[in-house]
N, C-alpha and C positions, 0 to 999 in steps of 0.2 A: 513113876518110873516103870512100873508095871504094864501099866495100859499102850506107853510108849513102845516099849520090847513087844508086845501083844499085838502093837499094829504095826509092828514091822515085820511080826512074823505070818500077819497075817497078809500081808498083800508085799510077800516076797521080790516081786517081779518089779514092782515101782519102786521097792527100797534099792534092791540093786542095780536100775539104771540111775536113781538120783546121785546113790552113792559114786560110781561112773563116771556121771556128769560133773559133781563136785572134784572129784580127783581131775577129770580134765582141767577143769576152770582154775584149780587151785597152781596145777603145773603152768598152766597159760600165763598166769597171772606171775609165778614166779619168772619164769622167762622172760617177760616184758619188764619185770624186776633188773633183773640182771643186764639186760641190753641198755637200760638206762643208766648202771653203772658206769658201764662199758662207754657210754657216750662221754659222760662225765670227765670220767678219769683223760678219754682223749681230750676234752675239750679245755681241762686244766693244764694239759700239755702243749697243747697250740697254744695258750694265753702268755705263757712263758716265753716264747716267740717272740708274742706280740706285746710283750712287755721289753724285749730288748733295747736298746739305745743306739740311734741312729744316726748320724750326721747333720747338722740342717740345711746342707746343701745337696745331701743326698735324696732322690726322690727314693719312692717306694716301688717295688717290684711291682710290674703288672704280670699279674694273669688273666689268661683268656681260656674259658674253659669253655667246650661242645660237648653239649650233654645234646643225648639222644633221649627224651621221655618215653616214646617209643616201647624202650628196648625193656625187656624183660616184661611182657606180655602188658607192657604200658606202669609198672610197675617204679621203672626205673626217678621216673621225676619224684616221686614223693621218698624213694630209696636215698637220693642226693641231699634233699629240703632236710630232711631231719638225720642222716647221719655225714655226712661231708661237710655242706654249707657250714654250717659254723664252724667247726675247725681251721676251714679258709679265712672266715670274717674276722676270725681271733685272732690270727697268726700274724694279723699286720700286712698281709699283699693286698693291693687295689684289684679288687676280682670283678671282671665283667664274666658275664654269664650269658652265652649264646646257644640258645633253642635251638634243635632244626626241627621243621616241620614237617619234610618229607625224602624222601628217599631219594640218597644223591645231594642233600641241597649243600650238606658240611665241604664238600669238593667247591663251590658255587664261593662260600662265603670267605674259603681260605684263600682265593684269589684276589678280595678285598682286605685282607686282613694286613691291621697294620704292625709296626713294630710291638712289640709286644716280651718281658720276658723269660715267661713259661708257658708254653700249650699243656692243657689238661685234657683230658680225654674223659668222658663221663658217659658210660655206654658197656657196647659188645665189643665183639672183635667185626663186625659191619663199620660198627662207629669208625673204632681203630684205622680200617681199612681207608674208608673216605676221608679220614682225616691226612694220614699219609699220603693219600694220590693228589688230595689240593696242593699238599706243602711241597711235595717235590714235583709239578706241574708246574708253580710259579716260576719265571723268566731267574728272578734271583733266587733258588732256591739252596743255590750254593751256600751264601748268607745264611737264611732260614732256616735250613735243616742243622744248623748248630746249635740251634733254641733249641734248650733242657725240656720232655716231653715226659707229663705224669699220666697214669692212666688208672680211673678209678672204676672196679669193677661191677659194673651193674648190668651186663645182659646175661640173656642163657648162656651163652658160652664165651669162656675171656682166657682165651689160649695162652695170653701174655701172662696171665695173676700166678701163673705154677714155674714162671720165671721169675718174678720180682718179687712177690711176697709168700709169707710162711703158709704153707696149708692150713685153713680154719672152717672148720663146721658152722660157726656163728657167723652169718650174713654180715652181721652188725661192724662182729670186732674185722672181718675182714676187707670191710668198706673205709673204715677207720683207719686200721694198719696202710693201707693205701694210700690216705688223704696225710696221714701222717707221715709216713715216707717220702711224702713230696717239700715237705719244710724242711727236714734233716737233709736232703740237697746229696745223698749219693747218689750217682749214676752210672749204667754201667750201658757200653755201644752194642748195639743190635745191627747185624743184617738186615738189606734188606731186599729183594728179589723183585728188578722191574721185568715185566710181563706187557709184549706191545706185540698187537696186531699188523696184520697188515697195512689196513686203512686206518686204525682207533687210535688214542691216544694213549699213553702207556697206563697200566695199572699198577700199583705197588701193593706189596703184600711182605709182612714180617714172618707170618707163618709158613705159608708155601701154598701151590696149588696141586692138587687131585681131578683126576678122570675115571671113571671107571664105574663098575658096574655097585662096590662097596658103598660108591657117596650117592647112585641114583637112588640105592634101595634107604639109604640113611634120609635121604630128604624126605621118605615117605611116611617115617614112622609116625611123626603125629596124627597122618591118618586114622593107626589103629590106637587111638588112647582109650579107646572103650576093652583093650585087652591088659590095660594096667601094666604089672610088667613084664610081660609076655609080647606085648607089642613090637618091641626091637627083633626078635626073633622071627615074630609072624611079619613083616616087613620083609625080611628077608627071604623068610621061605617060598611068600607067593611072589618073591620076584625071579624064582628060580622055573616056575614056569615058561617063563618067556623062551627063548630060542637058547639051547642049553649044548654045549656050552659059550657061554658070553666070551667073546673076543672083542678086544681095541686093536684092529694095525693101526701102524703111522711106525715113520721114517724119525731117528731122531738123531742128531750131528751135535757132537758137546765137545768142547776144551777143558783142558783138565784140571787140578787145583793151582793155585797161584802165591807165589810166596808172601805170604805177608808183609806191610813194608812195617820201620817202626814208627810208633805212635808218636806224633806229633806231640809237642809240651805245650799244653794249654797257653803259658804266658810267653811270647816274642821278646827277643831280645829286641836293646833298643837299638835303634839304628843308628849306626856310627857317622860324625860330624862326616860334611861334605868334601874338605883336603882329603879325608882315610879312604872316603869310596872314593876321588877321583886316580888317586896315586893306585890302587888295586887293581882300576880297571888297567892303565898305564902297564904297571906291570904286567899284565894278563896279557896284555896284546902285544908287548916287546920280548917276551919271555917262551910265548908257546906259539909252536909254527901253527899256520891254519892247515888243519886237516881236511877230507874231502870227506863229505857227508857219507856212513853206511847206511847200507841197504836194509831196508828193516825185513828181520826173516819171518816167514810166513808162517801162518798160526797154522799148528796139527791138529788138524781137527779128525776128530774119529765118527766111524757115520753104522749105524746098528738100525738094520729093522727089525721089529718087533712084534709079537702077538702076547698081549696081555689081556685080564681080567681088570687089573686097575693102574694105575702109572700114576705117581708121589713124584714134587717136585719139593724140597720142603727147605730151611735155613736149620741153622746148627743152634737156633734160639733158645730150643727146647733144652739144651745140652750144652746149658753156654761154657764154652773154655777160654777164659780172659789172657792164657797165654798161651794157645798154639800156634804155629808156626806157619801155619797156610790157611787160605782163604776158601772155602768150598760150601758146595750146597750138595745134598745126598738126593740122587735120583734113584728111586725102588721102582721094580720093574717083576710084578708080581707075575709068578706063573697063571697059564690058561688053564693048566689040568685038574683044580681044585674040585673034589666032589660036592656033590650039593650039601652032605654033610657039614663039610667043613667052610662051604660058603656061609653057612649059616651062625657056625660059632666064632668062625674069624670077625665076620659083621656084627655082633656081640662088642668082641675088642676095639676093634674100630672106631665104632661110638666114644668108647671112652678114649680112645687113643686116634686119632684120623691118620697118622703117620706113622703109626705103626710098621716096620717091614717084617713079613714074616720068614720062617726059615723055608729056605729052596726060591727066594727071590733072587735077582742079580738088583746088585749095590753099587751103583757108581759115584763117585764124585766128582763134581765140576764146576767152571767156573762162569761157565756159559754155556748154553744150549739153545737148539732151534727144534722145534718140535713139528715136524709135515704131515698134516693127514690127510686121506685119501679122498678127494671130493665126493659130495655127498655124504661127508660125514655128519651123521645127527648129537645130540645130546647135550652136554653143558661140562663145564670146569665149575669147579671149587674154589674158589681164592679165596681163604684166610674164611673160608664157610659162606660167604655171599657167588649167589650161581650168577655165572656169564656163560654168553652161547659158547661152545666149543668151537675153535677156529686155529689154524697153522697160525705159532704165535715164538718168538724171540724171548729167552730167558734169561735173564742177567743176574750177575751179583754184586750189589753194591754192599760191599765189605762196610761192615761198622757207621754205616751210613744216618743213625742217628742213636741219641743218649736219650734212656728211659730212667725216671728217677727208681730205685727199687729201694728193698727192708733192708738196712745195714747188715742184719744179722745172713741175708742170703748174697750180698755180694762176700763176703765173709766166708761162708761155706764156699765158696766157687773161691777162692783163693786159697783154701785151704785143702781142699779136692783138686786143684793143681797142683800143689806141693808135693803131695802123697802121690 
């Protein structure tokens, strides 16, 4: 034991990286411990599912899930294989599994896609994106956007995950919480904001779309990943360089919020034998004089020109309120006179927040808007974080226009945060 002690004090330097190394390896080790728990304990929970008792004339739910392998630095396919995939296989749905392979194709396949009854979503919020613009492109999409849509999070950024499930540190449990909130079957309606060029076809977006000088300087920072985390900051700062101070004009005309109507009840009544509806209609047309069609009155549209540093087009997703009373999207309209100072540390926020609005902006709500810029304009839009060239583009609000399955415990908090 002696000579032990004796050659660890003697060659200090290799006892204390070994010791290091061990300490890493042993924390590593427990970690990989613990996510297998974690897996476990989900996938005892899907089998419960899929031990339930089913009719035999009843078929079995399909799902159709679009995973992007892609997404999370390529990361993403072997993130699904070993924590989602079996919770699906357990739970008892017939799960087809649709790859894309490139960029754009999930638009391509949702056009072929047949009956089906749950979309899954296996990705970013890119995924999210093209997944949403196939399904409400299709001819029937009236149909189609009533399919229950799950979304399990594996890209860099999943704007939706801090709507539907609990904040978590662990990658694991919060891939898990996701796939498993898609069997428990609550869902709560999302906004969602179509976006159509002049010539293009429309784009949809849950999150919202951004211009401006905040999201050109953000798409740069993986540039400086050699500045670790200083990068977000120096991003920013050499892009203040450029021609300073940074202005966007453009012309923009919006209508304002719109009353909510009330929510449909999932189950129809059944419809009444053929004597009831013919005797209704009967009376309907011997009972009420025919009136002369009004004039439909003309929409107020309010028209603002602009000079800004960034302009946010965004849905009320982030901030869902299951029972307010009117329908609106929040248009921020950041001042131009920011110092470069504070370019620097708002771009900071940003990052972690893209729809941030800060104080000293103008705040509108609307329920549509048309957005004009000045020919020759350069640069690009932001939709839901996938860039498109910048172009004069028609903004819409399809109010509540599809159901995302989420964690029971956060439709829960949003109904109880409405209460209060």
């Amino acid at each position: 034991m002696a000579k032990v002690v004796a050659a660890l004090r003697n060659h200090w330097k290799k006892s204390t990286f070994g010791a290091c190394l061990l300490g890493w390896g042993g924390h590593w080790l427990y970690g990989k411990h613990c996510d297998n728990l974690v897996r476990r304990a989900a996938c005892q929970e899907a089998q419960a599912f899929g031990n339930q008792l089913i009719p035999a004339t009843m078929p079995l739910k399909k799902a159709t899930v679009f995973l992007n392998p892609a997404a999370c630095k390529g990361k993403a396919g072997n993130l699904f294989e070993k924590n989602a995939a079996p919770i699906l296989h357990l739970s008892g749905l017939d799960v087809t599994i649709v790859k894309t392979d490139y960029e754009g194709q999930a638009k391509k396949l949702l056009e072929l896609m047949e009956n089906t009854d749950l979309i899954i979503i296996a990705g970013g919020d890119g995924t999210v994106q093209e997944v949403i613009t196939g399904l409400l492109r299709r001819a029937d999409e009236a149909a189609f956007s009533k399919i229950p849509i799950g979304f399990i999070p594996l890209g860099k950024t999943c704007t939706l995950s801090h709507t539907l499930y609990p904040e978590s540190n662990n990658q694991v449990q919060h891939i898990t919480n996701a796939t498993l909130a898609i069997l428990k079957g609550e869902t709560v309606p999302l906004d969602v904001l179509q976006i159509k060029g002049e010539k293009e076809q429309p784009v949809f977006a849950v999150s919202g779309l951004r211009w401006g000088s905040y999201r050109d300087a953000g798409v740069k920072v993986s540039k400086y990943w050699y500045l670790g985390p200083l990068k977000t900051k120096a991003a920013h700062f050499f892009s203040t360089f450029k021609e300073w101070p940074q202005k966007h004009q453009a012309a923009l005309m919006y209508l304002g919020p719109t009353e909510r109507p009330p929510e449909e009840p999932e189950e129809k009544p059944s419809r009444p034998p053929l004597y009831v509806r013919l005797y209704r209609r009967l009376r309907l047309y011997w009972s009420s004089p025919k009136e002369s069609p009004q004039e439909a009155t003309p929409e107020d549209w309010e028209e603002l020109k602009l000079s800004t540093i960034e302009l946010s087009i965004a849905t009320r997703n982030r901030q869902l309120d299951l029972t307010r009373t009117e329908d609106f999207m929040d248009i921020c309209i950041e001042a131009d006179t920011v110092s470069k100072g504070q370019f620097v540390h708002r771009g900071s926020q940003k990052m972690r927040d893209p729809h941030t609005c800060p104080e000293g902006s103008q705040c509108i709500q609307a329920s549509r808007c048309i957005l004009q810029l000045p020919e020759g304009t350069e640069g690009s839009f932001g939709i839901d974080n996938e860039e498109y060239e910048a172009m004069p583009v028609e903004v819409k609000l399809l109010p509540r226009k599809l159901r995302f399955f989420c964690d029971p415990r956060m439709r829960e908090q949003m109904l109880h945060a409405a209460v209060q």
